[in-house]
N, C-alpha and C positions, 0 to 999 in steps of 0.2 A: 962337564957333561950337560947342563942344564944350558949354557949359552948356546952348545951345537944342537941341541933340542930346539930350541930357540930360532937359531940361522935356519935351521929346517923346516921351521913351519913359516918365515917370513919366503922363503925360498917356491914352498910348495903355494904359498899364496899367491905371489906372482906367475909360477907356471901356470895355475889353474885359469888366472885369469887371462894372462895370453890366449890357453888353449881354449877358451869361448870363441868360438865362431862368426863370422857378421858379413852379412849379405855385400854391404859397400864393400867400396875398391877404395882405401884411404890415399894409395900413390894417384890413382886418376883424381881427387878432388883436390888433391896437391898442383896437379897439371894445370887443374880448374883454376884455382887461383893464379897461377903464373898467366893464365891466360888473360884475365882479368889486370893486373897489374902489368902485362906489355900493352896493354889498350891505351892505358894511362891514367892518372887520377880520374875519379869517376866524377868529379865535379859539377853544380851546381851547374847548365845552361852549357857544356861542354861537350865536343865532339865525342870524347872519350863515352860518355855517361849516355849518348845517342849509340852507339856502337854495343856497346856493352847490352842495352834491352833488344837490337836486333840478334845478337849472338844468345843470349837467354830464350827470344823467340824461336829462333832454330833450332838451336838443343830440343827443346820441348817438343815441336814439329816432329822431329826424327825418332822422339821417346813415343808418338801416338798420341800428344797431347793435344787437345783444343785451343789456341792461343789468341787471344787478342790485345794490343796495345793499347790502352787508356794513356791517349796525350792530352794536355790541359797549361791553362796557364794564370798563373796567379801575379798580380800589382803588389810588391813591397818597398818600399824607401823607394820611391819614385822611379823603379825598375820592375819590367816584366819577366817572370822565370816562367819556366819552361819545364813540368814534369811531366814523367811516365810511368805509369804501372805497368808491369807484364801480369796479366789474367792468366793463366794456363787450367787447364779443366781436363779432369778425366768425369766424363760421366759414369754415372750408374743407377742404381735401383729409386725411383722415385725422388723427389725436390728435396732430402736433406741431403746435407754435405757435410765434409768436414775441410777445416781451413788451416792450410800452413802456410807459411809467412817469413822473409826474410828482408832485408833491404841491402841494395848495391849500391846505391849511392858511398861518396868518398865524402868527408867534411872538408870546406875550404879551410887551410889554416893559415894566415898570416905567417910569414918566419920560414914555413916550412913544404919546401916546393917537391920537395920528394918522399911526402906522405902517401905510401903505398895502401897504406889500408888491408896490409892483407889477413888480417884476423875480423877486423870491424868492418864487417859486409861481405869481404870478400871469402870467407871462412863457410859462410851460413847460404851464400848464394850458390856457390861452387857444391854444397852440398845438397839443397836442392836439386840443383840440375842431376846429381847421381841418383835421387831418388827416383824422379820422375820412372827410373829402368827396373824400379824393384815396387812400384807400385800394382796391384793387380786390378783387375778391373772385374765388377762385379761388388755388391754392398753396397754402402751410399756412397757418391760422388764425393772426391778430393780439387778442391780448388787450391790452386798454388800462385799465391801473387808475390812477386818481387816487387817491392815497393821504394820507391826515389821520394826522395826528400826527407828520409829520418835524421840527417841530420842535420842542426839550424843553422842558422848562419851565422847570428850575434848569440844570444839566450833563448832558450827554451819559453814560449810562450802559446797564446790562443792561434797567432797567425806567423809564429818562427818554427820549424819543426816537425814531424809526423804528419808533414803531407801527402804522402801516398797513402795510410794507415787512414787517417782521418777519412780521404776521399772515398776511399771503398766502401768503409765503415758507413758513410753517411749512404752512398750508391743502395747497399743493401738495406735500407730504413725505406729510401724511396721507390725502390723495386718490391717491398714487400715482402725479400729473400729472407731479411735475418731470424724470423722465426725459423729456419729452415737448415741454420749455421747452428751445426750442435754440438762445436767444438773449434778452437783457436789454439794453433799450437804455432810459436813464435819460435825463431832460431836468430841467435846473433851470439858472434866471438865465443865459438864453439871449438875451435880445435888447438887450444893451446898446449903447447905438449906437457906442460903441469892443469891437466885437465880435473876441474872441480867446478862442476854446474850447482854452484846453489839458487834456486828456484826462488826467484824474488815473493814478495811476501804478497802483491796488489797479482794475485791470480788464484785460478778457483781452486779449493782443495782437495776433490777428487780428482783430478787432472794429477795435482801435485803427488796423492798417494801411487796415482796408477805408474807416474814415471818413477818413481822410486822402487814400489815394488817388481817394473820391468827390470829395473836396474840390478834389484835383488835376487831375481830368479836367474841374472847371466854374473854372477859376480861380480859388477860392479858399482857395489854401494859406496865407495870406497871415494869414488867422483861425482854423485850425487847427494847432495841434500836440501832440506826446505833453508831457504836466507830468511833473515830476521829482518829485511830491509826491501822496501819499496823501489822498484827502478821503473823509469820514464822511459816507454819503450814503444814499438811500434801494435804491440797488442794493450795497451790502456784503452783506445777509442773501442775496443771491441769489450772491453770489462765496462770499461762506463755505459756499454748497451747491454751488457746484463748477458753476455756472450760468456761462456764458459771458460776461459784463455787462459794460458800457461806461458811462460818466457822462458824458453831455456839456454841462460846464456851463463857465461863463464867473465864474472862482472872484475877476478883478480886478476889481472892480466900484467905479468913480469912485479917484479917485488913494489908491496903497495900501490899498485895498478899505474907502474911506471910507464910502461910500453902503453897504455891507450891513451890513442889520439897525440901521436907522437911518432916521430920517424924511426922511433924501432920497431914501430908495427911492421915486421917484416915477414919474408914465408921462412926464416928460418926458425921462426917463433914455434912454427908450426907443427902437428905430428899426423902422420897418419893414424893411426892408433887412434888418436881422439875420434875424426872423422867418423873412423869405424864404432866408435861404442858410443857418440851421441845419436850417428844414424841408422844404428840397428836399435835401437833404446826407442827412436821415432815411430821405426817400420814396424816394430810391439806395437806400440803404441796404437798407434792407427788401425792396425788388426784387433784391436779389442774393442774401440768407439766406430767401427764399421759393422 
């Protein structure tokens, strides 16, 4: 008797959590990424990675966003790259804002010419573009940049790395904007279908309660919690400015984070279901720092 007590309340834990509701469409940001990944690797100086910021541009356009391309070019090992941010803006009430954050970029990887990438950027880009349709307008202003270049080429360093994240970060110091940035919420490899966002440890801690406790009022704490562990990500430039920022990404990716940055990054890795409860967990989110 006690084990079918038992199966029954593991049973009614999973209904319950189903039955929570969530603005996103998880099958459209599934689409999202297939879209992303028939473009081609989003590579470093690459047609594919040109294509990819003018279709995130358009998305945005049709959502009612304000868009602009930050192109730019930086000298490394005796070669010139070539990056782009997509800016997209909803305005609203008075100069503060609040900033989300993701990157398309694909990493080049020697060995491996059919690295999709479709969880690592493609996961958290694709999701953006769905939110753009469930933001409201009115409150402070939401900025949403897709940022190129997160990831290096050789090692992580001062000039390998969080180049689009860096550029902004710095853009907003010399505009005079970052007083006005009162909040960084970062997304990357977010839709794994064994979804468990632990909240890297290098971001602010009310950010970190408020996503947990969003998570606890729709049941599910179950995929979130605070990580014990620091990760290098494209919201540090905006913690090193003393920016409020949170990372929410999903750092276990396939057993002992086999699948990242590996050709099983694939979309069948993927779930809708995650899509749905990291980005209704967001759209809280932002209704409560607006």
């Amino acid at each position: 008797m006690r084990f079918i007590f038992i199966v029954f309340l593991v049973l009614l834990t999973s209904c319950d959590e189903e039955a929570v509701s969530s603005r996103i469409d998880g099958e459209y940001c599934m689409a999202l990424v297939q879209k992303q990944i028939d473009f081609g690797p989003r590579v470093l100086n690459s047609k594919a990675a040109k294509v990819t910021t003018e279709w995130i541009a358009s998305e945005a356009k049709k959502a009612g966003w304000e868009v602009e391309i930050d192109e730019w070019t930086e000298k490394h090992r005796g070669k010139v790259n070539t990056y782009r941010n997509v800016i997209c803006t909803l305005p609203g009430e008075g100069k503060d804002f609040i900033l989300l954050g993701s990157h398309y970029d694909t990493k080049t990887i020697a060995g491996m010419p059919n690295f999709v990438s479709a969880n690592d950027g493609g996961s958290s880009t694709a999701l953006l573009i769905e939110l753009m349709k469930h933001i409201p307008k009115g409150g402070k202003s939401v900025r949403m940049v897709h940022f190129d270049g997160e990831e290096c080429e050789v090692n992580y360093a001062h000039n390998d790395g969080l180049h689009g994240s860096k550029r902004y970060a710095s853009q907003l110091v010399l505009s005079g904007e970052l007083r006005n940035c009162k909040a960084m919420i970062l997304l990357d490899m977010i839709a794994d279908k064994d979804l468990h966002i632990a909240i890297p440890a290098n971001g602010d801690d009310s950010l970190k309660d408020l996503a947990l406790e969003v998570a606890k009022k729709n049941n599910w704490s179950q995929h979130f919690s605070k990580g014990k562990t620091s990760v290098l990500d494209d919201h540090v430039p905006f913690v090193d400015l003393g920016v409020p920022a949170i990372d929410l990404i999903d750092f276990n990716y396939g057993p002992n984070n086999s699948y990242w940055h590996t050709e099983a990054d694939t979309i069948e890795k993927l779930s809708p279901r995650s899509f749905e409860i990291v980005g209704e967990v967001t759209l809280q989110m932002l209704e409560k720092l607006r």
